[in-house]
KEZALO-10918 format. One line per field, with one value per atom (N, C-alpha, C): atom name; chain; residue in three letters; x, y, z. Coordinates in nm, 2 decimals, decimal comma. Layout:
N
atom <- c(CA ...)
chain <- c(A ...)
res <- c(Ala ...)
u <- c(X ...)
v <- c(Y ...)
w <- c(Z ...)
END
This chain:
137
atom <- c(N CA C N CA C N CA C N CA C N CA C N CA C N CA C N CA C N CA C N CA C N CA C N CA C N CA C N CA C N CA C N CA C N CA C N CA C N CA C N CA C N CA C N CA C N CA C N CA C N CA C N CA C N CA C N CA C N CA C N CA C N CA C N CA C N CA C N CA C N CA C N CA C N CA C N CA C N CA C N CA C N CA C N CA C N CA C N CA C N CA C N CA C N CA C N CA C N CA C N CA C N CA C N CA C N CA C N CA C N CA C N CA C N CA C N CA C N CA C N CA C N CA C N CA C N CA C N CA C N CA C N CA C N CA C N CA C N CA C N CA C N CA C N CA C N CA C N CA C N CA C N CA C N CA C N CA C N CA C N CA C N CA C N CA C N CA C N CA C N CA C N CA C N CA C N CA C N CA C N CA C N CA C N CA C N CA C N CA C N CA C N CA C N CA C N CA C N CA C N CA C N CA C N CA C N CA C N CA C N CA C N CA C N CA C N CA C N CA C N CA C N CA C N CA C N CA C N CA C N CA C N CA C N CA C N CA C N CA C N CA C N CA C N CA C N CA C N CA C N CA C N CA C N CA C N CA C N CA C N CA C N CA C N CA C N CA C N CA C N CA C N CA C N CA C)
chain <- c(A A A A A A A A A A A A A A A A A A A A A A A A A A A A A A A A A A A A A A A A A A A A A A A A A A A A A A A A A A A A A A A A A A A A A A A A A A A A A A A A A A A A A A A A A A A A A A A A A A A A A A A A A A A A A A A A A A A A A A A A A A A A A A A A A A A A A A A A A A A A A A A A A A A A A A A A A A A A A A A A A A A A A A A A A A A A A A A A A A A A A A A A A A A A A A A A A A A A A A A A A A A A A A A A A A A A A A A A A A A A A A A A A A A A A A A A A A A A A A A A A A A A A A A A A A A A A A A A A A A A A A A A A A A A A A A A A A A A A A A A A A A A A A A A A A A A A A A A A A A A A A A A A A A A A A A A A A A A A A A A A A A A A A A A A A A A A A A A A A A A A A A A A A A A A A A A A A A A A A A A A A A A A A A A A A A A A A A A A A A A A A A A A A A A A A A A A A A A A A A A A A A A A A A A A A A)
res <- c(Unk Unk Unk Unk Unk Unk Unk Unk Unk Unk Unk Unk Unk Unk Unk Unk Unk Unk Unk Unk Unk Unk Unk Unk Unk Unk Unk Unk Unk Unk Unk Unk Unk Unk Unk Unk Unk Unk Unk Unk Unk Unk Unk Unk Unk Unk Unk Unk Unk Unk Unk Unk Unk Unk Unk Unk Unk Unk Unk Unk Unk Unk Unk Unk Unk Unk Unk Unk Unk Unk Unk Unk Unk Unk Unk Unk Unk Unk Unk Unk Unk Unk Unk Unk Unk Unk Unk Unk Unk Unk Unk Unk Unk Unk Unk Unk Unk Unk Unk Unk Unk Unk Unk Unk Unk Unk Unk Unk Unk Unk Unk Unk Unk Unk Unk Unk Unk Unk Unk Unk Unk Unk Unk Unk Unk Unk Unk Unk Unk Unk Unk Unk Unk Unk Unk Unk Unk Unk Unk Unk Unk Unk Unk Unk Unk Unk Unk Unk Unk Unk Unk Unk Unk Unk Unk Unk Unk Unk Unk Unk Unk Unk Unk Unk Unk Unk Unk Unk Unk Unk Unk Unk Unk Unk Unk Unk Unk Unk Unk Unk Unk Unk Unk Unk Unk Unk Unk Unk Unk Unk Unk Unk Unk Unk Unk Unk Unk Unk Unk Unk Unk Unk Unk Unk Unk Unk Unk Unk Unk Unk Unk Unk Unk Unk Unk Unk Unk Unk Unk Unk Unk Unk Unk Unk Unk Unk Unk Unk Unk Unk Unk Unk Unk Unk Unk Unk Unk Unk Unk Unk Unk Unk Unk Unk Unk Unk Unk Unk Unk Unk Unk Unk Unk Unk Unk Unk Unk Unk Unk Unk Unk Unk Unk Unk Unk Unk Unk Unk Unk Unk Unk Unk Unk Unk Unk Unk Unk Unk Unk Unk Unk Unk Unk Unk Unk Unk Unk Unk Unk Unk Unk Unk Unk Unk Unk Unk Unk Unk Unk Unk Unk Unk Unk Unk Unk Unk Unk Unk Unk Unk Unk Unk Unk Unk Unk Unk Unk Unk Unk Unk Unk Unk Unk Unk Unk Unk Unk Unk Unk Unk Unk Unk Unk Unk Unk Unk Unk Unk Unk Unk Unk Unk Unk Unk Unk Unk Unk Unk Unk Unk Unk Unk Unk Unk Unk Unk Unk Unk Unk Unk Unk Unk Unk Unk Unk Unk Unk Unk Unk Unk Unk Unk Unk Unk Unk Unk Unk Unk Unk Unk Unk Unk Unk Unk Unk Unk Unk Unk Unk Unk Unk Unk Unk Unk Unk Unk Unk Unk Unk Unk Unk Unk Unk Unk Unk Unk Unk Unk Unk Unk Unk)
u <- c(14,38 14,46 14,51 14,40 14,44 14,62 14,56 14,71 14,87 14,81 14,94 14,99 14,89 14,90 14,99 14,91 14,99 15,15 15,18 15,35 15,43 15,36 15,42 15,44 15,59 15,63 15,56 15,58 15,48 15,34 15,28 15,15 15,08 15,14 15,15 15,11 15,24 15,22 15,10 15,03 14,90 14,84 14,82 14,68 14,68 14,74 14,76 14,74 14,82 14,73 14,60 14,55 14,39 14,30 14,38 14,28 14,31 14,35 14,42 14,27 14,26 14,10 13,96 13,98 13,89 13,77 13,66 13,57 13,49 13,50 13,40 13,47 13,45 13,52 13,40 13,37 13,25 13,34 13,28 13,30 13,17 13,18 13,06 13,06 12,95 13,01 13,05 13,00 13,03 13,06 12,97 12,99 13,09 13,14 13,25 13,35 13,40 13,49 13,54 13,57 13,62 13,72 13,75 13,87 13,99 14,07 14,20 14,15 14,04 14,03 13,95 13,93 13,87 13,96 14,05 14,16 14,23 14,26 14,29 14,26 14,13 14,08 14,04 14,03 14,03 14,15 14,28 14,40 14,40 14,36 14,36 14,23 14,18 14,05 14,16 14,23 14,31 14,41 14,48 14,60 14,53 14,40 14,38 14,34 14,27 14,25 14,38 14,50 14,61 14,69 14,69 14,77 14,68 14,59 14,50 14,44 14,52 14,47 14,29 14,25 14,12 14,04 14,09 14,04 13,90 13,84 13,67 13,65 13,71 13,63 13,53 13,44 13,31 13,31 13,34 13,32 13,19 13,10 12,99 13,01 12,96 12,97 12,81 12,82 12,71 12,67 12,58 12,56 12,41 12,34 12,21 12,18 12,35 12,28 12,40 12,46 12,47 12,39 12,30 12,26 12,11 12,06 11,91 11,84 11,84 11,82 11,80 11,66 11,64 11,57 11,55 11,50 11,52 11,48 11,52 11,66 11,56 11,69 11,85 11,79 11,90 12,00 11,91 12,03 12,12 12,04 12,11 12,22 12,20 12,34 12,46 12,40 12,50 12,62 12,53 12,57 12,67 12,60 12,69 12,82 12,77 12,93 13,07 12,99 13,08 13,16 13,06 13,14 13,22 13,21 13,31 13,41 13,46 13,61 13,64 13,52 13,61 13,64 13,56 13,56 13,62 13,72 13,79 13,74 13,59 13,57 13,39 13,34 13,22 13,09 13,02 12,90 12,78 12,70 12,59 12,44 12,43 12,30 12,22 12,16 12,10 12,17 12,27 12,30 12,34 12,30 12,26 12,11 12,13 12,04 11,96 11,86 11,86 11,74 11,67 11,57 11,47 11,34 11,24 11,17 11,15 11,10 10,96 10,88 10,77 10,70 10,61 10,57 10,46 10,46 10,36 10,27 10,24 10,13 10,11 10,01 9,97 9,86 9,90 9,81 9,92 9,84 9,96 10,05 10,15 10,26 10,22 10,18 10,18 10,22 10,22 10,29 10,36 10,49 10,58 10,45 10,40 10,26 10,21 10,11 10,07 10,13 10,25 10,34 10,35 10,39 10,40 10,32 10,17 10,10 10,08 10,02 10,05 10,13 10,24 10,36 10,29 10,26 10,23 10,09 10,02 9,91 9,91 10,02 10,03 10,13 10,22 10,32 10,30 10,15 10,16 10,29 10,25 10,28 10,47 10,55 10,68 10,74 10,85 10,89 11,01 11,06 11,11 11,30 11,32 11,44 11,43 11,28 11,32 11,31 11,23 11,25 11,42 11,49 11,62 11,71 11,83 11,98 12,00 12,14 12,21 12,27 12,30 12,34 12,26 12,16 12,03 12,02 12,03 11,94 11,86)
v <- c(8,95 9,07 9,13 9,13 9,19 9,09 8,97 8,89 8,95 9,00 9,05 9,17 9,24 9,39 9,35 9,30 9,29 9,21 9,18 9,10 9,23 9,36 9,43 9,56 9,61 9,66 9,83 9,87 10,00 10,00 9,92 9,88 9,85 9,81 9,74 9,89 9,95 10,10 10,17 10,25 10,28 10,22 10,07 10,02 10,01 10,03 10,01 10,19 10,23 10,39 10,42 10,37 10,37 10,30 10,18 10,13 10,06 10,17 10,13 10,13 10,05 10,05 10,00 9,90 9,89 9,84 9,88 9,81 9,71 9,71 9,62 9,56 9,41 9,35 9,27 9,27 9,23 9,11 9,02 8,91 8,81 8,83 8,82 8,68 8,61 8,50 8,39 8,35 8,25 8,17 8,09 7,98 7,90 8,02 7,96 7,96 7,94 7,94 7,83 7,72 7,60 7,59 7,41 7,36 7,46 7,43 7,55 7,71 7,73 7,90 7,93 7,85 7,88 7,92 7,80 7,83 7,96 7,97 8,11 8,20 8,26 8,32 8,34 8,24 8,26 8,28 8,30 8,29 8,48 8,53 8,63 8,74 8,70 8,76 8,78 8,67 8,70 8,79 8,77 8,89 9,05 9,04 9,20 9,23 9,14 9,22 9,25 9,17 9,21 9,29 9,33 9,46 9,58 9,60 9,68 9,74 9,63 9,66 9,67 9,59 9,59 9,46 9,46 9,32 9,32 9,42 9,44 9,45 9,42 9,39 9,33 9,34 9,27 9,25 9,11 9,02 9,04 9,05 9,03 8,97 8,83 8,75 8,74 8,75 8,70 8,61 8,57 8,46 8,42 8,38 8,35 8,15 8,07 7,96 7,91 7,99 7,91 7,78 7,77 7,64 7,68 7,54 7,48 7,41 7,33 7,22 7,24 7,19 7,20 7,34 7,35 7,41 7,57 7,68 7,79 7,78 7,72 7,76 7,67 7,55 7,48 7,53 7,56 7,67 7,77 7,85 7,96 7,93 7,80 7,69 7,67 7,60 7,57 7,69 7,76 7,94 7,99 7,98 8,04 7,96 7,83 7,77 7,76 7,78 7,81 7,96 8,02 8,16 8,17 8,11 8,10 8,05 7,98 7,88 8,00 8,02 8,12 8,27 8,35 8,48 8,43 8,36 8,31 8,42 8,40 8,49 8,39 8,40 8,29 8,42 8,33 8,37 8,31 8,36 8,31 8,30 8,18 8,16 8,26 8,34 8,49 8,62 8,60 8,68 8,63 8,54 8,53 8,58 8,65 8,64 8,57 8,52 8,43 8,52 8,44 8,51 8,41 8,41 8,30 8,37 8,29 8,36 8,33 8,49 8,47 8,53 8,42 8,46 8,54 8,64 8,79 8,75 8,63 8,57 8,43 8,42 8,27 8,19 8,11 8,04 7,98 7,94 7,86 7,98 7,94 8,03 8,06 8,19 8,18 8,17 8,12 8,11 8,21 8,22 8,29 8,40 8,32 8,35 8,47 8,45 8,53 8,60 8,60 8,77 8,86 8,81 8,85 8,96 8,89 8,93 9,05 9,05 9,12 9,24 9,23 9,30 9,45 9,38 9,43 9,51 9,47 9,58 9,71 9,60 9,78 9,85 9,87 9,90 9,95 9,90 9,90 9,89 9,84 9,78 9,79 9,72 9,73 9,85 9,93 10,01 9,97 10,09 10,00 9,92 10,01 9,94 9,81 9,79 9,68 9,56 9,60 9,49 9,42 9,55 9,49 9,50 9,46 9,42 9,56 9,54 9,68 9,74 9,62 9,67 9,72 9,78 9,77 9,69 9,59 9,45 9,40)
w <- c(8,92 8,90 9,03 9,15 9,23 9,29 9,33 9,38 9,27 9,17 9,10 9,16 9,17 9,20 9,40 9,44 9,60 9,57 9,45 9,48 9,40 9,28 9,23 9,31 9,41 9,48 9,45 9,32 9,32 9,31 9,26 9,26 9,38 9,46 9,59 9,66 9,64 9,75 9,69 9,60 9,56 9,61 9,58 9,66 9,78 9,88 9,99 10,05 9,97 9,97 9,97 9,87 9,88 9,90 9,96 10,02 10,15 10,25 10,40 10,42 10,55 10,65 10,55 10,47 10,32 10,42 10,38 10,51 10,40 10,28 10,21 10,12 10,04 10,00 9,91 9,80 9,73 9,64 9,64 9,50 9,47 9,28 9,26 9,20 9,14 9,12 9,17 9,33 9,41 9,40 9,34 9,34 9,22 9,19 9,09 9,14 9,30 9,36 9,42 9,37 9,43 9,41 9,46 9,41 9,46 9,36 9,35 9,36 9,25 9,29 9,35 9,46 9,63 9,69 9,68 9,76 9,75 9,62 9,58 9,66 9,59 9,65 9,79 9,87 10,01 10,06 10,02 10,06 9,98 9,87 9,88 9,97 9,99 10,11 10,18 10,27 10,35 10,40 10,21 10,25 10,23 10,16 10,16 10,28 10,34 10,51 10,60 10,58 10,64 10,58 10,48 10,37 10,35 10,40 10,38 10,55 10,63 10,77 10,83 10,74 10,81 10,83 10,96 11,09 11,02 11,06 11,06 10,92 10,78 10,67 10,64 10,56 10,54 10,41 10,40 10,29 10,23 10,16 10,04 9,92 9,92 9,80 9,73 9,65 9,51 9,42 9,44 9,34 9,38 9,24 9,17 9,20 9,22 9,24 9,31 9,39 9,54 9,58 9,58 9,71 9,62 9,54 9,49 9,56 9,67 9,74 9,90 9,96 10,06 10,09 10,22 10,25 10,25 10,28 10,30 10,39 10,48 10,61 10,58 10,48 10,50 10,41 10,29 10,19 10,26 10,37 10,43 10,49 10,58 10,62 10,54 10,42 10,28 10,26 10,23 10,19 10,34 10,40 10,54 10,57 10,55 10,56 10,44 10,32 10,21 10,24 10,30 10,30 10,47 10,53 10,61 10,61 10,49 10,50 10,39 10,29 10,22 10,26 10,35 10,37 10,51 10,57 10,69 10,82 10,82 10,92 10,95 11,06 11,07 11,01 10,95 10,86 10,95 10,99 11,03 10,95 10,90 10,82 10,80 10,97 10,91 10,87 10,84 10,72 10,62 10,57 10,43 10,36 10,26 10,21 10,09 10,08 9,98 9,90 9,78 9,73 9,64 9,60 9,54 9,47 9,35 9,25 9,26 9,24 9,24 9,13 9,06 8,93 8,89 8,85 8,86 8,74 8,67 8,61 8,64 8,60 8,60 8,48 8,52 8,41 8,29 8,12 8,11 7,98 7,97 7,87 7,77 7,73 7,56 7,46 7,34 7,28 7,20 7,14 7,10 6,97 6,89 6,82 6,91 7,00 7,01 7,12 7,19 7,17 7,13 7,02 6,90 6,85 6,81 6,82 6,96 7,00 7,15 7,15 7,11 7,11 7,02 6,91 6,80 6,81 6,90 6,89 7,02 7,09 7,22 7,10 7,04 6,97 6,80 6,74 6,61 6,53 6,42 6,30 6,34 6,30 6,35 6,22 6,29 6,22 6,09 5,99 5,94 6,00 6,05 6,17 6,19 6,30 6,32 6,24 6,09 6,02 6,00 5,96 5,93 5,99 6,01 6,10 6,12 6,19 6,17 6,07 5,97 5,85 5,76 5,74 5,69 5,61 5,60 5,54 5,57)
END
């Protein structure tokens, strides 16, 4: 939407109103950005830093599975280099952030059964709502 808004002449002037000197530029979703709507998209990164006049923008991209493979650091590589062809400005591996999941139990899964159960005795007996839909059936 935005690439629409920068070729539509009034549109164009509002956002450029409000957003001269834009110092942050967020896109979420990273790794859905290849191919063609990489390109895209790094071709619009581009023009909002020069229509918007800000050299010093700071790109922030998002995404849950960027880079599975290897090591910490080498992910941080992966990541940093994807975001410099796309955020056309150099990324350095330590600023990426990455994150690892750490599991706050252990031992083995229980079953759906005794959740269930579980559920049901911090909570007693289910009410009658949640027996039925929203329609009340």
């Amino acid at each position: 939407m935005l690439d629409l808004v920068l070729t539509r002449p009034e549109e164009r002037s509002h956002l450029l109103g409000a957003a001269a000197g834009l110092a942050f530029l967020v896109l979420d979703e990273l790794h859905t950005y290849r191919g063609r709507r990489g390109a895209d998209v790094a071709m619009l990164v581009r023009r909002v830093r020069d229509v918007c006049e800000s050299p010093e923008l700071q790109v922030v991209g998002t995404s849950a599975t960027m880079a599975s493979e290897g090591t910490p650091g080498e992910r941080r590589r992966v990541v940093a280099g994807i975001a410099s062809r796309l955020f056309g400005t150099t990324v350095s591996p330590e600023h990426v952030v990455g994150e690892t999941l750490l599991r706050a139990t252990s031992g083995p899964q229980p079953s759906a059964e005794v959740l269930a159960a579980r559920v049901l005795a911090v909570d007693g007996a289910p009410s009658a709502t949640s027996r039925t839909g929203p329609d009340g059936t």
